[in-house]
C-alpha positions as CSV (number, residue, x, y, z in Angstrom):
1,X,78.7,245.1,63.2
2,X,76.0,246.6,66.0
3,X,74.2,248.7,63.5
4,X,73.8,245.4,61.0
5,X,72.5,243.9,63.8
6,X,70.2,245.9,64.8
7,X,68.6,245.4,61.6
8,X,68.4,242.5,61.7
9,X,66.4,242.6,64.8
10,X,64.3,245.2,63.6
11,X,63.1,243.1,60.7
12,X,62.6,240.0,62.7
13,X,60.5,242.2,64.9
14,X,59.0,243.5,62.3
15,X,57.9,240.2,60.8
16,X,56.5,239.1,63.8
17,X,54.1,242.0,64.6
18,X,52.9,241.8,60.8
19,X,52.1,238.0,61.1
20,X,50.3,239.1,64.8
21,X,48.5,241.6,62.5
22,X,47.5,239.0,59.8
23,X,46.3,236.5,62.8
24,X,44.1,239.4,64.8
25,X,42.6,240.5,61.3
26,X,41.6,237.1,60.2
27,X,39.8,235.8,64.0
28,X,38.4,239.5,63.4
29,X,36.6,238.7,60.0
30,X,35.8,235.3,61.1
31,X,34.3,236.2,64.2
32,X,32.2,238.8,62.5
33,X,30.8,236.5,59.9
34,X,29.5,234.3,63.0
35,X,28.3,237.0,64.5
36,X,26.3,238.0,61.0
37,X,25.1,234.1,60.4
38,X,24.8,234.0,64.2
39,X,22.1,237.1,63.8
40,X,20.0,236.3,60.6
41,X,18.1,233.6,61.8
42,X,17.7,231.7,58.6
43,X,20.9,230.3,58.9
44,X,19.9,228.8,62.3
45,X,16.9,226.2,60.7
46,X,17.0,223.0,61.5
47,X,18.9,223.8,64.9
48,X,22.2,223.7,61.9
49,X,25.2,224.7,63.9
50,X,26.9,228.0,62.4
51,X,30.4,226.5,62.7
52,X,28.4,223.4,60.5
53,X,27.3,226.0,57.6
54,X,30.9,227.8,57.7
55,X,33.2,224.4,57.7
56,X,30.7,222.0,55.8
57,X,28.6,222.1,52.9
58,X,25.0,221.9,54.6
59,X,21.9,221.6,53.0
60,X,19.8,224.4,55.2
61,X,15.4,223.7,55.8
62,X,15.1,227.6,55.5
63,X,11.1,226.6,56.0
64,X,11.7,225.6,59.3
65,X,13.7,228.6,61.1
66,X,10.3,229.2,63.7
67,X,10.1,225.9,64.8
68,X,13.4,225.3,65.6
69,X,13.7,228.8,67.4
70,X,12.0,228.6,71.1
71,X,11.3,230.6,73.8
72,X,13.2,230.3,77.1
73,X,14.5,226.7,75.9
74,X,17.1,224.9,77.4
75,X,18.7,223.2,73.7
76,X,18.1,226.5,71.9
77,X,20.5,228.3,74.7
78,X,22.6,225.0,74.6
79,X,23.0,225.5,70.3
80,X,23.5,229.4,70.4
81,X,26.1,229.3,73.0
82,X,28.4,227.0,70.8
83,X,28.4,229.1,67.9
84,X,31.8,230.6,68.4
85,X,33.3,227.3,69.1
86,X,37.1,226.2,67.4
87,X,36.4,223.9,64.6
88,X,38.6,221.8,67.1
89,X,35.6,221.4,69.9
90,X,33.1,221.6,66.9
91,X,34.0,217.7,66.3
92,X,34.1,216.8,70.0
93,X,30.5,218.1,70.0
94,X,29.7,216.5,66.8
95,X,30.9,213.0,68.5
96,X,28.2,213.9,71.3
97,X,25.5,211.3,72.3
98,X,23.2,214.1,72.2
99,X,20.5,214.6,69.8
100,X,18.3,216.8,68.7
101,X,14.5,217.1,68.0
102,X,15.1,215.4,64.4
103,X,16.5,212.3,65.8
104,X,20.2,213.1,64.9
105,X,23.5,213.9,67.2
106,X,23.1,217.8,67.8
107,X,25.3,220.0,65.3
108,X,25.7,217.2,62.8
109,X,25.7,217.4,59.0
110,X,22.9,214.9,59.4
111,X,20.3,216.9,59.3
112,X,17.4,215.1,57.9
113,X,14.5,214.0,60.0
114,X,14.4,210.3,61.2
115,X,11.4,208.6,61.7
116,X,11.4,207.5,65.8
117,X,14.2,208.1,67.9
118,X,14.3,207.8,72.0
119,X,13.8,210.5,73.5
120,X,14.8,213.0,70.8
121,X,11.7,215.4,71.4
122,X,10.5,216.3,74.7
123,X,8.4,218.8,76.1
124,X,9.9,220.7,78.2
125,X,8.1,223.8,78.2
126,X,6.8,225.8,81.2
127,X,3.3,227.1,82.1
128,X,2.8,230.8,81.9
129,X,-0.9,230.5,82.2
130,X,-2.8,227.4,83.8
131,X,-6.2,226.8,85.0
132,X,-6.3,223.4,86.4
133,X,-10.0,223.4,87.9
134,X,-11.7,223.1,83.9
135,X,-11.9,219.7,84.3
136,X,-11.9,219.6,88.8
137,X,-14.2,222.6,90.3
138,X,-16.6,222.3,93.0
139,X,-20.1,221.8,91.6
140,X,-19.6,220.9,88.0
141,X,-20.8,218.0,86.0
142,X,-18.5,215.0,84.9
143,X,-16.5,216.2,82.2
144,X,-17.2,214.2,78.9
145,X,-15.9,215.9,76.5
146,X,-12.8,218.5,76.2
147,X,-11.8,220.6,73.7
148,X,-8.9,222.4,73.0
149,X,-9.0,225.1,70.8
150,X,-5.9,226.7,68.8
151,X,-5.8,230.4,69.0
152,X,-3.6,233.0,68.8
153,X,-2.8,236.6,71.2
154,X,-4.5,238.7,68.3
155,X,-7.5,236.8,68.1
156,X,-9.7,238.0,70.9
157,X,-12.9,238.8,68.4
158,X,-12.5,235.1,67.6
159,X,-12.1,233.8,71.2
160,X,-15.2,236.5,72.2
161,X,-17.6,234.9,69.0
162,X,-17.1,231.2,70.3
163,X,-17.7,231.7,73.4
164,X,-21.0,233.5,72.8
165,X,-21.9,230.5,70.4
166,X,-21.1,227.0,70.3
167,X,-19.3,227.1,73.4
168,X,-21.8,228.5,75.8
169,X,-22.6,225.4,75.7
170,X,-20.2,224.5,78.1
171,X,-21.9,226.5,80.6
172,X,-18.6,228.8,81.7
173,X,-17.2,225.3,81.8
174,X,-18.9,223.9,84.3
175,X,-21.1,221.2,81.5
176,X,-20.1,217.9,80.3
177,X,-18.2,219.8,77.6
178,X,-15.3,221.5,78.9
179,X,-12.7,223.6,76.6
180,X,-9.8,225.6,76.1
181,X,-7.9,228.0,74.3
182,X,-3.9,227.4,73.7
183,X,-1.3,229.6,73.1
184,X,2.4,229.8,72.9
185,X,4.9,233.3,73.6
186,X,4.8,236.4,71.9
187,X,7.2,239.2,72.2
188,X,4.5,241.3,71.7
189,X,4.0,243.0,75.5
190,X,0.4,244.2,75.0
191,X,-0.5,241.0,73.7
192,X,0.8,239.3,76.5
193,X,-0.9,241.8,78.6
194,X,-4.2,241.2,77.1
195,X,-4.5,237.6,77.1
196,X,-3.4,238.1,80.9
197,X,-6.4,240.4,81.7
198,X,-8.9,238.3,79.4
199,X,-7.6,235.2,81.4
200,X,-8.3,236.9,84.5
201,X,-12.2,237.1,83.3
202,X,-12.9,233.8,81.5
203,X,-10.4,231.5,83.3
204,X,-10.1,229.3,80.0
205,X,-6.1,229.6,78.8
206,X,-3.6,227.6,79.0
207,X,-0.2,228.9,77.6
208,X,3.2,227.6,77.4
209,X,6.7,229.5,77.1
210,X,7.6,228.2,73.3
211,X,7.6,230.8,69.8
212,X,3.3,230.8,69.5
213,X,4.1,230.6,65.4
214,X,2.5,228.4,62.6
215,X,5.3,226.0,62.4
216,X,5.0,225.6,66.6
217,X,1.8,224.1,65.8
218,X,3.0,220.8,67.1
219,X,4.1,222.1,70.2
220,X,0.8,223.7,71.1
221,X,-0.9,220.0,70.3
222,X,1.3,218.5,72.7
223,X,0.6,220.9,75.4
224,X,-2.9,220.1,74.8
225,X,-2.2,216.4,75.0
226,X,-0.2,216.8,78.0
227,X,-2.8,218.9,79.3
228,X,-5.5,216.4,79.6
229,X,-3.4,213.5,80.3
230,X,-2.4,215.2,83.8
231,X,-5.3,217.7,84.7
232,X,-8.0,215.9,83.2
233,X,-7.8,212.5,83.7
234,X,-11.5,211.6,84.3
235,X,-12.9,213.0,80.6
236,X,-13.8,210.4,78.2
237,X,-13.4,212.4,75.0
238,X,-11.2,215.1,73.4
239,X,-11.5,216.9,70.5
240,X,-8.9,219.5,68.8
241,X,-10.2,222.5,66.9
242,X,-9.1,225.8,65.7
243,X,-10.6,229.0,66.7
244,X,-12.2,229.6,63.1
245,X,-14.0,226.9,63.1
246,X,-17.8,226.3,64.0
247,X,-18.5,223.0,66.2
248,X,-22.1,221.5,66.4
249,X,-22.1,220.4,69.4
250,X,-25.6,218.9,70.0
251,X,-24.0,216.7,66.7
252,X,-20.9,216.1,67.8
253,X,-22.0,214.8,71.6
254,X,-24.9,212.6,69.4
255,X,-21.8,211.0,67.7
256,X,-20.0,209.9,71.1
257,X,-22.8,208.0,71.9
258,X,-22.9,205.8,68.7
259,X,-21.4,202.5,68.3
260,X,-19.1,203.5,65.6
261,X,-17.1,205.7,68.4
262,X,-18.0,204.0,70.9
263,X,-16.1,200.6,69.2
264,X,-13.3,201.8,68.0
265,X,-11.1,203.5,70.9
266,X,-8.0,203.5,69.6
267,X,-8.6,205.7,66.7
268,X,-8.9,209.3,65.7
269,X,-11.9,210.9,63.7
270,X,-12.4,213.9,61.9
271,X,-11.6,214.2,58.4
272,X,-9.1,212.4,57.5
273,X,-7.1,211.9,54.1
274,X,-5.3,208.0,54.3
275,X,-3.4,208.4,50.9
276,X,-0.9,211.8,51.3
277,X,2.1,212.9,50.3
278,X,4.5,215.8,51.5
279,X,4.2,219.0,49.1
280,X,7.6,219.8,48.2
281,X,6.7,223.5,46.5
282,X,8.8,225.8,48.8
283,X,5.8,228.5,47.7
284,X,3.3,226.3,49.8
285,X,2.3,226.9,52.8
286,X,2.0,223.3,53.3
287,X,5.7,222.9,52.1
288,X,8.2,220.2,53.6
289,X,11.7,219.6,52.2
290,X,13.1,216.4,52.0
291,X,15.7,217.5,55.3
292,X,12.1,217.7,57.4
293,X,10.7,215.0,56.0
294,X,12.6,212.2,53.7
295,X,9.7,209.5,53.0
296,X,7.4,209.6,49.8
297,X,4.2,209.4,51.6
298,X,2.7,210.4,54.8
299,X,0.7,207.8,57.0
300,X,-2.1,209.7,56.0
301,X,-3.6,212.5,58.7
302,X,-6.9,214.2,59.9
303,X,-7.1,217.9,59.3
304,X,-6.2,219.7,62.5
305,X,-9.2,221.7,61.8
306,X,-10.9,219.4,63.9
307,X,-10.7,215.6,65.0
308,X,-11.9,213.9,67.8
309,X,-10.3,210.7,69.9
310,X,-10.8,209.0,73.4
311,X,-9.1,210.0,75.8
312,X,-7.1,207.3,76.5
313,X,-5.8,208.1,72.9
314,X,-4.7,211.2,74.2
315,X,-2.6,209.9,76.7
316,X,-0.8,207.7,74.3
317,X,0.3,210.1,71.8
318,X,1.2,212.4,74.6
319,X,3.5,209.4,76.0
320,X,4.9,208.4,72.7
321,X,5.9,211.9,71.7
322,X,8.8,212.1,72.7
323,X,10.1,209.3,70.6
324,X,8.4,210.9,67.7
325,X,10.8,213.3,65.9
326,X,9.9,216.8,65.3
327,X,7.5,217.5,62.1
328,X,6.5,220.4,61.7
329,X,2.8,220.1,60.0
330,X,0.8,219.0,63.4
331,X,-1.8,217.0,62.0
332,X,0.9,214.5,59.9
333,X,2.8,214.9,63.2
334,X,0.0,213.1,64.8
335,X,-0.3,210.7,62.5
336,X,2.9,209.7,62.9
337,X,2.4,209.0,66.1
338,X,-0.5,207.0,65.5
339,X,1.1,205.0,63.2
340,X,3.9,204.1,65.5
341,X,1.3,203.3,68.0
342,X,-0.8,200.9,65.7
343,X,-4.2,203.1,65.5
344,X,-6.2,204.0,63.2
345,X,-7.4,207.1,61.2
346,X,-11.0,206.7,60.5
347,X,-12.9,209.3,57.8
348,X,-15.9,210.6,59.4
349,X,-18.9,212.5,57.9
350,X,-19.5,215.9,59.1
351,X,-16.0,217.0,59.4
352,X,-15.5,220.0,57.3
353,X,-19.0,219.9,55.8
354,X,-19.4,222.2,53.4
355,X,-23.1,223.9,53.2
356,X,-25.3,226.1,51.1
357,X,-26.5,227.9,54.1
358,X,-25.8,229.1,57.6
359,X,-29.5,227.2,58.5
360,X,-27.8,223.5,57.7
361,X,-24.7,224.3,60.2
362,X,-27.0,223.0,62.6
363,X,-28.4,219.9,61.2
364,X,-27.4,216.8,63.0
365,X,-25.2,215.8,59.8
366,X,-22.5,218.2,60.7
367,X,-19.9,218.4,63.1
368,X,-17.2,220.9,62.1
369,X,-17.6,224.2,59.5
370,X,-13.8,225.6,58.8
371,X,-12.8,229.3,58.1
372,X,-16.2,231.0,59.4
373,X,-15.2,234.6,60.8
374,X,-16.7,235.9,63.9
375,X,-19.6,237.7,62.4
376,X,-20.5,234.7,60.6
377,X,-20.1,232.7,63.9
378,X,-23.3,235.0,65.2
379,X,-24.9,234.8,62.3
380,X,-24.9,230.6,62.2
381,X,-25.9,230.5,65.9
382,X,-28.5,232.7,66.4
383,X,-30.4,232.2,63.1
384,X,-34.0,230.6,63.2
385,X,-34.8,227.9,61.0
């Protein structure tokens, strides 16, 4: 019977381009639900596979989506380029040796932070802009102190006020005190521009290719740390800072001469807190979830407003960084460092001082104001008292 037949053929055919249909429609959908997840980058915290979040239940750190998202970084490329994977190669990866800058195998469910790992966090970020003679030029005097001072692209009114004030003290660099401002990437081309052309005038930035963003913080310390440990060898003293904060130096320079700094090398100073805990109010701006940070209590930390440490100190918590896991609060960051190293944090008077009036930013009891605006910066250093 040809024409029964024929049916028959028809149907089977028929069958087979519906279930071709079914298949093409589904990798469709699938594929465009990566593709969203793939493009709202709050599903990408905690460097979380995509394929993790879509065939696991995964607890997400939404906090932490800008420090786990990098400029120009190899492991961010490495991550986004799997996202598409079969849930087939997803578990060969998975089984990988890898790991990532928590201390766990890359695009694990594992995702909460570990507390050392070997090798898990390295600095592998380029210079975009370097000056290398701070610490080496022709003429200067020994460097005894550096400071590196955390800014951002928009800040230039900030940058302009210190270096009118407490930083012409450095002499254009050239002094026993020696500084500079760091920065990380922006996306922002006239930004980019304008640190370029103010760079080309002052000759005091140094600036890496990671995401220049709050939670990046820890990056920018470690440039600064790496910084000094291989272009500034010879200094005897650094000191970290932000760019809103006044620095008496004529105080602080009194204090490296005193016993109490002078005996106690492997330490940090500055004002420092030895009993914390991480705040675990997702409203804070100080807020770390138990996937970033697991333990009750911190080993303490010095407000990265300002502290101050040898320089050999320096060069040990630039060497055991990289088997520090990611954090992503810079100051407990260091302090975990410390801790794994065996120093100390020591509380030190005149860090943060807080002061009636802008006359007693100058007394010799003081060593660091916090959140002083640029007019105010004026103001402090060129009142007479």
């Amino acid at each position: 019977m040809p024409g029964y037949t024929d049916l028959k053929t028809n149907k089977g055919l028929i069958v087979v381009i519906l279930i071709v249909g079914v298949f093409i429609i589904v990798s469709f959908c699938n594929n465009s639900i990566l593709d969203h997840l793939s493009k709202n980058p709050k599903f990408l915290a905690n460097g979380t596979n995509v394929m993790d979040m879509v065939y696991q239940d995964v607890d997400i750190d939404l906090y932490l989506t800008e420090s786990r998202t990098l400029l120009h970084n190899n492991s961010d490329f490495q991550r986004q380029s799997t996202e598409h994977m079969t849930l087939a190669n997803l578990v060969t990866v998975t089984e990988s040796s890898e790991v990532d800058d928590f201390g766990n195998i890359k695009y694990s469910s594992k995702n909460k932070r570990k507390m050392d790992c070997h090798n898990c966090f390295l600095h592998d970020f380029k210079y975009i802009i370097d000056n290398p003679n701070i610490c080496n030029g022709n003429g200067q005097e020994a460097a005894k102190l550096f400071i590196f001072v955390f800014t951002e692209h928009s800040n230039t009114d900030k940058r302009n006020a210190i270096r009118k004030t407490w930083l012409s003290l450095s002499n254009n660099n050239t002094s026993e005190v020696r500084y500079a401002f760091l920065l990380g990437e922006t996306e922002e081309t006239h930004l980019r521009d304008a640190v370029l052309k103010e760079n080309e005038i002052y000759h005091d930035i140094i600036k890496e290719n990671f995401k220049d963003s709050y939670r990046n913080l820890t990056y920018k310390t470690i440039l600064g740390l790496k910084w000094v440990t291989e272009k500034c060898a010879s200094v005897k003293f650094v000191m970290k800072t932000d760019d809103d904060v006044f620095v008496n130096i004529q105080s602080l320079m009194l204090m490296l001469n005193s016993s109490k700094i002078l005996n106690q090398m492997h330490a940090i100073f500055g004002a420092c807190q030895l009993i914390a805990g991480p705040n675990r109010d997702s409203h804070s701006k100080w807020y770390a979830s138990v996937f970033s940070y697991p333990e009750s209590l911190y080993p303490g930390f010095c407000s990265g407003t300002g502290y101050l440490m040898s320089s050999s100190v320096a060069t040990a918590l630039y060497k055991i960084s990289p088997n520090i896991p990611f954090f992503h609060l810079e100051d407990v960051y260091i302090a975990l460092c410390m801790k794994s190293l065996g120093y100390r944090l020591i509380p030190t008077t005149g860090f943060m001082a807080y002061k009636s009036n802008l006359c007693e930013y100058k007394y010799m009891d003081v060593v660091t104001v916090h959140g002083i605006p640029p007019y105010n910066m004026e103001e402090i250093w060129n009142s007479q008292c």
